[in-house]
C-alpha positions in Angstrom: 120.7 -13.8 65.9 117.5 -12.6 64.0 118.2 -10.4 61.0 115.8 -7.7 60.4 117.6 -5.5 57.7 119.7 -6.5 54.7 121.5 -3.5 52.9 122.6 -4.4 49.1 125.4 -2.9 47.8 125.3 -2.4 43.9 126.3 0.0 40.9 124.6 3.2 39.9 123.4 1.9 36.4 120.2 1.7 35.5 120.8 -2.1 34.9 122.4 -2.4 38.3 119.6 -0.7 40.0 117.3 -2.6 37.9 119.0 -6.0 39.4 119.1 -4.6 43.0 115.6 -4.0 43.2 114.8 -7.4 41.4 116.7 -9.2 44.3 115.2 -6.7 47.2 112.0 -8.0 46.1 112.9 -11.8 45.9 114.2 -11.1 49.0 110.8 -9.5 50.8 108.5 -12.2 48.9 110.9 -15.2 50.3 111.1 -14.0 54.0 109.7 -10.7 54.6 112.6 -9.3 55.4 113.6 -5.1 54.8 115.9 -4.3 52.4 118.1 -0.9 51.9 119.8 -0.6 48.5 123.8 1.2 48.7 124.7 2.7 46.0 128.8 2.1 45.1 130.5 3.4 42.9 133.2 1.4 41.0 136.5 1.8 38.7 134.4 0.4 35.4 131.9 3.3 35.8 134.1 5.9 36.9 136.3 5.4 33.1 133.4 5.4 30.5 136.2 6.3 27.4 139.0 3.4 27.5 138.4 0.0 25.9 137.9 -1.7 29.0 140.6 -4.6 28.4 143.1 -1.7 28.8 142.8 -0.3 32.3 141.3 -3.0 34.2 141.0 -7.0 34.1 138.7 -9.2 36.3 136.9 -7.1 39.1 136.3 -3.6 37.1 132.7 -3.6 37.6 133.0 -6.0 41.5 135.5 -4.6 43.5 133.9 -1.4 45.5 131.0 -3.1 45.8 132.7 -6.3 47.4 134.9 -4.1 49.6 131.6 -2.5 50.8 130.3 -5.8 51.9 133.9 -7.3 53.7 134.3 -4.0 55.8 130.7 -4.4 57.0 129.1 -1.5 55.6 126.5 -3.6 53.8 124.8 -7.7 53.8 125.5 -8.5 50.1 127.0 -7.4 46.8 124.5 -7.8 43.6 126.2 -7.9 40.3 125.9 -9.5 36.5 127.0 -12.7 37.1 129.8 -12.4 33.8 131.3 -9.5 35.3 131.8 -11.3 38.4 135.5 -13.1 38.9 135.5 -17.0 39.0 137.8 -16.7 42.2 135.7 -15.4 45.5 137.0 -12.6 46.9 139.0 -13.6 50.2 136.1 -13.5 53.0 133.4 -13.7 50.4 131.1 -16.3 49.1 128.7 -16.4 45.9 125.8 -17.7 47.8 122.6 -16.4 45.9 122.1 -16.9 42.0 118.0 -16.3 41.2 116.1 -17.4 38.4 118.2 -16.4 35.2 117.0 -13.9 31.7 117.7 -14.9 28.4 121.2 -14.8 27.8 121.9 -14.4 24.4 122.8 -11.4 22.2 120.9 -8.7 20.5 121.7 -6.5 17.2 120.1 -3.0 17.5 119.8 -1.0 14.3 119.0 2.9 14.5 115.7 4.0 15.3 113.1 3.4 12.4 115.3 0.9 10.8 114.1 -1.9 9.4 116.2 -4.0 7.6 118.6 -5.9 7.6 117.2 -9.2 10.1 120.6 -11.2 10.4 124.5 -10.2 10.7 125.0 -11.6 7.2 122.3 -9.3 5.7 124.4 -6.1 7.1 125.8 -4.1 4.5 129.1 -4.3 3.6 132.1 -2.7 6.0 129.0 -2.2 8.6 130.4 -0.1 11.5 129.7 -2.4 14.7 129.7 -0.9 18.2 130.6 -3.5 21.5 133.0 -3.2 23.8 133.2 -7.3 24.0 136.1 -9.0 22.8 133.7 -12.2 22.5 131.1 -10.5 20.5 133.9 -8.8 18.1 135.9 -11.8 17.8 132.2 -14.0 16.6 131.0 -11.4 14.7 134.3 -11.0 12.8 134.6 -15.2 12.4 131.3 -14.5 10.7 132.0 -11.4 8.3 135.5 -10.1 8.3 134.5 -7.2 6.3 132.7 -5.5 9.2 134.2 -2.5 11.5 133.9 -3.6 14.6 134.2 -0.3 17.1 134.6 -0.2 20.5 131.6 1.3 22.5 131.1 2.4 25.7 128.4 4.3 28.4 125.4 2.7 29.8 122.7 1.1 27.5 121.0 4.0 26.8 123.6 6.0 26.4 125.4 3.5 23.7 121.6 3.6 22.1 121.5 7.3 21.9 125.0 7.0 20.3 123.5 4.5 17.5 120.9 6.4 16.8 122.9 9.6 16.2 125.3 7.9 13.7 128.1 7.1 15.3 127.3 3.2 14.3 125.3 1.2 11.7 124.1 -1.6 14.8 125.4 -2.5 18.1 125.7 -5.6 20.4 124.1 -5.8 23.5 122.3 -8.6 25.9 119.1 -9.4 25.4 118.6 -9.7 28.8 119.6 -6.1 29.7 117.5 -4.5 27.1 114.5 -6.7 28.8 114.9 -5.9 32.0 115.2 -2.3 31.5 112.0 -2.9 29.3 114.0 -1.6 26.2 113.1 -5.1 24.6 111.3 -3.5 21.2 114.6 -1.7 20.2 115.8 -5.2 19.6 116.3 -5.8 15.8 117.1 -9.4 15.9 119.0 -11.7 18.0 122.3 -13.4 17.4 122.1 -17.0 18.5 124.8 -20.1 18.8 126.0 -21.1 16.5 126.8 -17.7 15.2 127.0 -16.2 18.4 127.7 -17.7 21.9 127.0 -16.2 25.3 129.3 -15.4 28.1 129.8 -17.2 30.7 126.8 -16.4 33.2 125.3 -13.7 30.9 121.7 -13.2 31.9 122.5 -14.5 35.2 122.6 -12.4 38.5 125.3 -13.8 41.4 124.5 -11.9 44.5 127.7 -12.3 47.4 128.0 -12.3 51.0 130.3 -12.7 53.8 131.7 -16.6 54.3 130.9 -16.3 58.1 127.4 -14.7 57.5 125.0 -17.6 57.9 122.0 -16.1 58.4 122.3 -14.0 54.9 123.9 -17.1 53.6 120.4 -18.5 54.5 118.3 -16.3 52.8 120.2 -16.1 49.4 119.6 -19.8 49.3 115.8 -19.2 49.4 116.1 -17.3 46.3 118.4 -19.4 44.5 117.2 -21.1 41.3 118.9 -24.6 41.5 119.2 -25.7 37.9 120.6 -21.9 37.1 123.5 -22.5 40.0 124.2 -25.8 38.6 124.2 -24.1 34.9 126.4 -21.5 35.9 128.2 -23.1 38.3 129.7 -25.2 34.6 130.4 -22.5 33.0 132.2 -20.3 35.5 134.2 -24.1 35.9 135.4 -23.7 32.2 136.1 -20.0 32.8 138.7 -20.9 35.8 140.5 -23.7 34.4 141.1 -21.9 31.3 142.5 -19.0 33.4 141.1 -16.9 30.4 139.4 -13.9 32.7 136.4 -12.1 31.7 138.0 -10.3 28.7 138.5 -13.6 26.6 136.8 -14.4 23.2 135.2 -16.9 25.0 131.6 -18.0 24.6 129.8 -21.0 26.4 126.4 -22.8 26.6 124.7 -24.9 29.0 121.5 -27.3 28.3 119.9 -29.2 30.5 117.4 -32.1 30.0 116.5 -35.1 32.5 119.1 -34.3 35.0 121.4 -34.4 32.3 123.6 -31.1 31.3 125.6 -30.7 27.9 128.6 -27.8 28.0 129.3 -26.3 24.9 132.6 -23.9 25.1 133.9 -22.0 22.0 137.4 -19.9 22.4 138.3 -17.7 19.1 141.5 -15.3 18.5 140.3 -11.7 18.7 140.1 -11.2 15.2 137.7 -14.0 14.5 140.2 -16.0 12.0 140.4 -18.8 14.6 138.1 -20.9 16.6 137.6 -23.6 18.4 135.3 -25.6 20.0 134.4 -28.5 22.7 131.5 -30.0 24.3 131.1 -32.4 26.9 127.9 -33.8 28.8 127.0 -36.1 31.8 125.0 -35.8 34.7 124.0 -32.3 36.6 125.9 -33.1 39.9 129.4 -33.1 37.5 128.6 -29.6 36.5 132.3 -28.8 37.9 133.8 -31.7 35.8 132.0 -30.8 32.6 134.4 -27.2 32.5 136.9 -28.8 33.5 136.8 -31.6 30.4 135.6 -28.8 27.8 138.3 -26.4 29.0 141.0 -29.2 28.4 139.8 -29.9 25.6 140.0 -26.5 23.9 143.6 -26.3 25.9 144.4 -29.1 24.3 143.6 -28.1 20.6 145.9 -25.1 20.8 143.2 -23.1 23.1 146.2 -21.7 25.3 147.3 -19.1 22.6 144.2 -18.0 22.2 143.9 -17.1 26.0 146.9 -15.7 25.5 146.2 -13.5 22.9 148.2 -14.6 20.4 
């Protein structure tokens, strides 16, 4: 059966817009096919006050837009590949994962700021906006003196909040700032060691329905291959720690000459404790490599941690 239409369904952010269109036109360069773009609303945008570890676990920012694809409304779901659970939806499949942004983490200072150029230059007791455990857990291993505040609102709504004092810098992903071509209110970047990424950050995983083969067919012509297999590690380490998307849990993947090296680093959430593992071996053991680094934190005490203790 030909398919002449494919209808994304994605969030109202500027970011998720942003990504939607990215994909529509990956989409019409790969096969000439028309795309329609769905707006869905979701549970993570309809609550922009509570710290999002308290009203909603894996799924906040997914689950609308995946119901909007399983009862046939649309083709495929588009999201940030780190908000996206590690465990498909039941009927779903991740069967699309394009070329991947940078994916590590930025420091924005007010506007007209200059100074300071690294975390440890930030003055003393530096009020710290990000509503990531994994940022406030590695930016409080670093300097336990800072006030690390929750933050919430879309990126430039949690700008407009830094620059009217409500915070001295805030976190956010380099990749999202570039993309919405906010990329010169970026102060510096924060960079492992200091400061891992999450898992798939600066990635996009775009869904579809398990039985739908000719969509299947067409994600795969827009998949980058070495940024599946990257990701493909990492959300690997995610499962078997069973940590969800909330963890302080950072990872990195590096490839060279079909070889991949997994680093994974798991903190408490008030920075005092962290740990980390790495393993490395061929590209086709992308699966195994989570696996071994997740046991390997597990087995250095990593289960409390996930636990929150």
């Amino acid at each position: 059966m030909s398919l002449d239409t494919i209808r994304i369904a994605t969030r109202s952010s500027q970011l998720a817009l942003w990504q939607a269109h990215h994909v529509k036109s990956l989409i019409a360069k790969a096969c000439g096919i028309k795309v329609k773009i769905v707006h869905v609303k979701t549970e993570g945008d309809q609550n922009q006050t509570d710290p999002l570890r308290q009203f909603g676990g894996a799924g906040l920012f997914t689950r609308e837009v995946q119901r909007s694809v399983l009862d046939g409304h649309t083709h495929i779901a588009v999201h940030s590949l780190k908000d996206l659970p590690t465990e498909s939806a039941d009927g779903l499949l991740l069967a699309g994962i394009p070329k991947r942004a940078p994916r590590f983490d930025a420091i924005l200072l007010p506007e007209g700021a200059t100074n300071p150029t690294s975390v440890h230059e930030l003055p003393e007791k530096s009020r710290i906006g990000t509503g990531s455990p994994r940022r406030q857990a590695q930016l409080l291993h670093m300097r336990p003196d800072l006030r690390v505040l929750e933050i919430r609102g879309n990126v430039e709504t949690r700008i407009a909040k830094l620059d009217d004092g409500e915070y001295d810098a805030i976190v956010l992903a380099e990749a999202g700032l570039r993309r919405l071509g906010l990329e010169n209110r970026i102060s510096f970047l924060v960079q492992p060691p200091e400061m891992y990424p999450a898992v798939g950050q600066g990635a996009i995983g775009i869904e579809c329905r398990s039985d739908d083969e000719n969509v299947q067919n067409v994600l795969q012509q827009i998949t980058d291959e070495d940024v599946a297999c990257c990701t493909r590690a990492e959300r690997s380490l995610l499962l078997e720690l069973r940590a969800g998307c909330h963890a302080p849990l950072g990872a990195l993947t590096e490839l060279d000459a079909g070889q991949m090296k997994l680093t994974g680093i798991l903190l408490s959430s008030d920075g005092t404790q962290r740990l980390e593992a790495t393993a490395d071996g061929p590209v086709e053991s992308a699966v195994e490599l989570g696996v071994a680094v997740a046991q390997q934190l597990l087995s250095a005490g990593g289960q409390k941690l996930v636990d929150g203790q």
